[in-house]
Backbone as CSV, one residue per row, in Angstrom:
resi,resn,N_x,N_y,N_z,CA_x,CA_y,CA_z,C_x,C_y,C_z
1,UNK,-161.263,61.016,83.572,-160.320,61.009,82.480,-161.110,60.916,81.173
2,UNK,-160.803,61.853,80.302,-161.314,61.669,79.046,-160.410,60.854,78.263
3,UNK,-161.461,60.152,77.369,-160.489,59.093,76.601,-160.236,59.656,74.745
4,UNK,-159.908,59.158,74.127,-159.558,59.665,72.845,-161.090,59.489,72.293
5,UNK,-161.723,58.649,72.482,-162.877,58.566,71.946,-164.164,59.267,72.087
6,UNK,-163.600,60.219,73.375,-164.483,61.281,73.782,-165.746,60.250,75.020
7,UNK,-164.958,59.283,75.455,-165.786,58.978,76.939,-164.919,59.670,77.857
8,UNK,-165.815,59.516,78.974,-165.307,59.488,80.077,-165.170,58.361,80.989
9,UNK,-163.875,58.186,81.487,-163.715,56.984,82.542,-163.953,57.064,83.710
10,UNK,-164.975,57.299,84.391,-165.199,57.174,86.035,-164.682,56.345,87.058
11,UNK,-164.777,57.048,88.027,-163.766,55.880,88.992,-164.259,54.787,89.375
12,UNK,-165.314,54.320,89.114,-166.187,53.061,89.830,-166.157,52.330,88.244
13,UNK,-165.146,52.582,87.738,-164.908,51.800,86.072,-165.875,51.819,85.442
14,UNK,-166.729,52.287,85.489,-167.866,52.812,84.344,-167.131,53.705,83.276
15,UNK,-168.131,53.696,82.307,-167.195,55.051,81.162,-168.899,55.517,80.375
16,UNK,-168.729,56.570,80.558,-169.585,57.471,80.021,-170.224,58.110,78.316
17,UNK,-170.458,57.614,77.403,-169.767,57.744,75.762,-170.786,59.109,76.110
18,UNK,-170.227,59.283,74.497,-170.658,60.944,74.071,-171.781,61.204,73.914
19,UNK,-172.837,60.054,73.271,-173.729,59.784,72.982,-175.221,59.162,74.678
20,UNK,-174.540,59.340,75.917,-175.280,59.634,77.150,-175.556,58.310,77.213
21,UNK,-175.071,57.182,77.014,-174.884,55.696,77.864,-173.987,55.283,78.347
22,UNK,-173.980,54.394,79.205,-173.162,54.229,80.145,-172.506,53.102,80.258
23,UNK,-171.485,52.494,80.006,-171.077,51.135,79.868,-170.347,50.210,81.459
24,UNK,-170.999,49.503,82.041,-170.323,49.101,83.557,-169.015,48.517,83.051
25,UNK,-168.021,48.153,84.578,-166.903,47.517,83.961,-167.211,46.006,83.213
26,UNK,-168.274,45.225,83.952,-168.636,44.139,82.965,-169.195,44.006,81.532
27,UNK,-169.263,45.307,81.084,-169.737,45.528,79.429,-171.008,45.903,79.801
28,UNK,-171.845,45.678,80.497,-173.316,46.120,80.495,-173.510,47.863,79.914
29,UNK,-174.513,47.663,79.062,-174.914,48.665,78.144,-175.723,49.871,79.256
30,UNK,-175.887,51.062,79.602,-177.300,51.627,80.632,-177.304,52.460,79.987
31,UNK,-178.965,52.917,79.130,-179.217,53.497,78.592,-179.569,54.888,79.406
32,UNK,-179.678,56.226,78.982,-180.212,57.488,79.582,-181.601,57.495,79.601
33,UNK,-181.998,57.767,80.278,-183.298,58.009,80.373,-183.977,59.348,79.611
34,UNK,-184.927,59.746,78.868,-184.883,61.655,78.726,-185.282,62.549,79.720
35,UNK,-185.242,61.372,81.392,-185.041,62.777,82.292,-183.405,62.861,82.644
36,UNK,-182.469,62.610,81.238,-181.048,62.177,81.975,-180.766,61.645,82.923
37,UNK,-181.712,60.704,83.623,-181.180,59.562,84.536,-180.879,58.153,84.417
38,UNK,-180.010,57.695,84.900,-179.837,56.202,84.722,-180.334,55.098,85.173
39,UNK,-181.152,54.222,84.955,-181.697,53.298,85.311,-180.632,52.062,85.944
40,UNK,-179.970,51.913,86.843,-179.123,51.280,87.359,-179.166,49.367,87.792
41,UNK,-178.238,48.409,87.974,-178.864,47.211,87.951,-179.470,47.216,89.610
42,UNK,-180.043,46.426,89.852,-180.721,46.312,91.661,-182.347,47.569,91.525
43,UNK,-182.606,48.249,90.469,-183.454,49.081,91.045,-183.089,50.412,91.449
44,UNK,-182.115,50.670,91.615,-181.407,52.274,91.929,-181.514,52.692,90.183
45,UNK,-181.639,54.285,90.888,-181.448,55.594,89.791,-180.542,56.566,90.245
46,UNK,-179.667,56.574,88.635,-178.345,58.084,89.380,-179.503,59.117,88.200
47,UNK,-179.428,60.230,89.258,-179.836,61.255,88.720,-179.222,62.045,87.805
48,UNK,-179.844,62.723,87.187,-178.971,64.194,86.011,-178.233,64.777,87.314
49,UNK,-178.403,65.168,88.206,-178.029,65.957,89.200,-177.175,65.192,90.488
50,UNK,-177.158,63.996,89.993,-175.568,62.848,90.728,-176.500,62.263,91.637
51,UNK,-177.199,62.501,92.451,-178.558,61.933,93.233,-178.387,60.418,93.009
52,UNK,-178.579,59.387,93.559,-178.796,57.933,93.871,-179.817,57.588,94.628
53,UNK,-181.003,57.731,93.836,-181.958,56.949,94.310,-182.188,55.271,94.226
54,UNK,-182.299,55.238,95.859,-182.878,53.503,95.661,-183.970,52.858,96.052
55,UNK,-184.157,51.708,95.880,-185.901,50.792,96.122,-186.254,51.412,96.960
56,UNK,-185.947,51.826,98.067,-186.213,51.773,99.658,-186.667,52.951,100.074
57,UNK,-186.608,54.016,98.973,-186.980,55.488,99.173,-185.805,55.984,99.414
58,UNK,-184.313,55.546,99.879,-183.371,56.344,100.312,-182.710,57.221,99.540
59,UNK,-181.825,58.126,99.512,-181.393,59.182,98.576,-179.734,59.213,98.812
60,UNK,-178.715,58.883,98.322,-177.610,59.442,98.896,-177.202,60.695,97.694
61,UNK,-177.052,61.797,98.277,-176.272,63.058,97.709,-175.288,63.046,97.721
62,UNK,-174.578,63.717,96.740,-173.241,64.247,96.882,-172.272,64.539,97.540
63,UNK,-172.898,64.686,98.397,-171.803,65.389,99.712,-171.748,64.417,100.377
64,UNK,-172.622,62.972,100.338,-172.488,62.009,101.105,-173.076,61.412,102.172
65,UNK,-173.979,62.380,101.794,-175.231,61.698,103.108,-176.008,61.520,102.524
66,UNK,-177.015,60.737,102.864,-177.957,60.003,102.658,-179.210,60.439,103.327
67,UNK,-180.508,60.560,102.895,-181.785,61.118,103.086,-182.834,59.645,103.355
68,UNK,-182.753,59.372,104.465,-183.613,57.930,104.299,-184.960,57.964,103.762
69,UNK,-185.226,57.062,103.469,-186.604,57.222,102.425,-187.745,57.098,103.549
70,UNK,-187.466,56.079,104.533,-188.125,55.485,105.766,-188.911,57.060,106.485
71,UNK,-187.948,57.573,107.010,-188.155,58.958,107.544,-188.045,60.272,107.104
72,UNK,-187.043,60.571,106.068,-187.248,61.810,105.495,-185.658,62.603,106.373
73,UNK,-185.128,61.859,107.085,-183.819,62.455,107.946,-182.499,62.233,106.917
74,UNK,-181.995,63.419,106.986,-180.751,63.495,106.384,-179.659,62.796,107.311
75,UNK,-179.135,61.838,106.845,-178.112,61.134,107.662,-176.700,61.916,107.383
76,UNK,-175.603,62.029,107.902,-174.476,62.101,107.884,-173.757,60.804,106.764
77,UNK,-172.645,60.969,106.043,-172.129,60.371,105.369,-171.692,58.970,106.252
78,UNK,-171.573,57.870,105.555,-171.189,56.755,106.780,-172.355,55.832,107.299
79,UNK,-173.088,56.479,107.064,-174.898,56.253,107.801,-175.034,55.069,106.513
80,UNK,-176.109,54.130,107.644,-176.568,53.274,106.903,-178.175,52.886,107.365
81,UNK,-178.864,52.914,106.455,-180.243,52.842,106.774,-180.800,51.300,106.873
82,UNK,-181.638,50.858,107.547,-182.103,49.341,108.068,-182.904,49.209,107.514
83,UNK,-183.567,48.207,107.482,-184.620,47.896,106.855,-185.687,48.253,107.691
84,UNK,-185.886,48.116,109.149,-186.964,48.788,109.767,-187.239,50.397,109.904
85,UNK,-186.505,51.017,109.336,-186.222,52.275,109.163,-185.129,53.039,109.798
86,UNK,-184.791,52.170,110.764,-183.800,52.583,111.744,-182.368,53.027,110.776
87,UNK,-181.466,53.988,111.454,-180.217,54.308,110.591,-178.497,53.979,111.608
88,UNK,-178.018,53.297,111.452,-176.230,53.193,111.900,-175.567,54.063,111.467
89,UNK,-175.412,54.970,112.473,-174.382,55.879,111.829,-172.763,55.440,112.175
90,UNK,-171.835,55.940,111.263,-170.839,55.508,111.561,-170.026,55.427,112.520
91,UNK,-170.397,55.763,114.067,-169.845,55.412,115.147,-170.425,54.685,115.653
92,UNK,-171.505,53.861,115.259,-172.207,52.297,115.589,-173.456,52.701,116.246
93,UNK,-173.613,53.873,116.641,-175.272,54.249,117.048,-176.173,54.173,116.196
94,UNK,-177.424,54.142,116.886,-178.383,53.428,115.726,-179.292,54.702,116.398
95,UNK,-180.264,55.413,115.168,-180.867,56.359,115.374,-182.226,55.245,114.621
96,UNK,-183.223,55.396,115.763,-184.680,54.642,115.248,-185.311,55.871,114.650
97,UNK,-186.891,55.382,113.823,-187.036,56.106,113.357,-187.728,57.226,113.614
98,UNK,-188.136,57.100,114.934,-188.931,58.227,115.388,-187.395,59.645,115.857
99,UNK,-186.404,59.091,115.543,-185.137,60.163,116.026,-184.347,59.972,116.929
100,UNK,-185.044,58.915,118.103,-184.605,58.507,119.275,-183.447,58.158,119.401
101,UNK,-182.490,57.863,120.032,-181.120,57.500,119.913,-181.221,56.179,120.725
């Protein structure tokens, strides 16, 4: 939703100003980066290109899957990556990291 002021309101209550910062719903200020990315709180980066990079090497895209950082495997949306590298996908299987099931 664009607002009169020329932000945008995102659905995770962020709002976007015209000027390429980013305001959370708690007021926190996030400046752009000049590779247009956002420096996020925890250590994550949203990319110019919607990309969510975090500490851990992991990647979630757009479409909703996630690229573990651990292994380099594109997970299915739902997927959740472990700390030993291992991934839960959303029917409770756990894919280790060599692929194994």
């Amino acid at each position: 939703v664009v607002r009169p002021d020329g932000s945008i309101a995102l659905p995770n209550g962020c709002r976007l100003m015209p000027d390429g910062t980013m305001i959370t719903p708690d007021g926190s200020v996030i400046e752009q980066s000049a590779d247009g990315s956002y420096a996020l709180p925890g250590g994550a980066r949203l990319t110019a290109n919607g990309e969510v990079h975090f500490p851990n090497g992991d990647v979630m895209h757009l479409d909703g899957t996630i690229t573990s950082g651990a292994t380099g495997q594109r997970l299915p949306p739902g997927a959740q990556t472990l700390p030993d590298g291992s991934a839960r996908l959303a029917n409770g299987m756990v894919v280790l990291p060599d692929g194994s099931v």
